[in-house]
C-alpha positions in Angstrom: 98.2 92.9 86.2 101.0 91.2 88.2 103.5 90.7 85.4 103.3 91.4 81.3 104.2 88.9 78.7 107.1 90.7 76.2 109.2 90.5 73.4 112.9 90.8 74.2 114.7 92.0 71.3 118.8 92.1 71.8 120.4 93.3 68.9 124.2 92.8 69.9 123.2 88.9 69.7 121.1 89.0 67.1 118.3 87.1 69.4 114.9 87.8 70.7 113.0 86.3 74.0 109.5 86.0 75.3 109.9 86.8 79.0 107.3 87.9 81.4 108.2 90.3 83.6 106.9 91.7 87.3 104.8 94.5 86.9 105.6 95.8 90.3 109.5 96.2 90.0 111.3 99.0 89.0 113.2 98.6 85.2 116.5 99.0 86.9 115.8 95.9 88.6 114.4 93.9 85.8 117.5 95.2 83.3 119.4 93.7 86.4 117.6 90.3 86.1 117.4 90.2 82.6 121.4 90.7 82.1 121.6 87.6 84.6 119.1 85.7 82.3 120.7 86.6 79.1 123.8 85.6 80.4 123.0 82.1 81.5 122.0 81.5 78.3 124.2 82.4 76.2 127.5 81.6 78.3 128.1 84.9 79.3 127.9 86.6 75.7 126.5 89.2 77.2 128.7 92.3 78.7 128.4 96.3 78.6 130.6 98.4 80.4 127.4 100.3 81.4 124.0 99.5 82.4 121.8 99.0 79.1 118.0 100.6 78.5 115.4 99.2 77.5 113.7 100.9 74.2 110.1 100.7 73.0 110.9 99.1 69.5 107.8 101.4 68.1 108.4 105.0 69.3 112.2 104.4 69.7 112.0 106.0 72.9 114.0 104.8 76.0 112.0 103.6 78.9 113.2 105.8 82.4 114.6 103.0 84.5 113.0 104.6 88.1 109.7 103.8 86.6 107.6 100.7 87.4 106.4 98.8 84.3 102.6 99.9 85.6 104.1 103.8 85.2 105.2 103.1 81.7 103.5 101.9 78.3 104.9 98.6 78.7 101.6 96.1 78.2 101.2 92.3 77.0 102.6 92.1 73.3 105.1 95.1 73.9 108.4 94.3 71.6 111.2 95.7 73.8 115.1 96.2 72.6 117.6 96.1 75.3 120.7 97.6 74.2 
């Protein structure tokens, strides 16, 4: 498994993604790329003061950003909300 296939849910633009993401990289990282990406597309509408987490949209539960997507439950078909 070198990267999983999601569902990006971000609720402050009231939009949703399919992006795949590197299973190898910590979620700090990819909240870092994703930010970038989310930006580009939607000219800059985009900005926290702090660094957003990424939820499981089924438990609720915030993901720990240190962990790799192979430490967490993140698989193909996971819906995630980034807020």
């Amino acid at each position: 498994m070198d990267r999983v296939l999601v569902k990006l849910i971000i609720p402050m633009l009231g939009k949703s993604y399919y992006v795949w993401l590197p299973a190898h990289k910590r979620l700090y990282s990819i909240i870092n790329l994703l930010i970038k990406s989310i930006n580009e597309l939607n000219n800059n509408s985009f900005s926290t003061s702090s660094t957003p987490l990424l939820y499981d949209k089924v438990t609720s539960e915030p993901y720990n950003i240190n962990l790799s997507i192979k430490e967490t439950t993140i698989r193909n078909g996971s819906e995630l909300i980034l807020i």
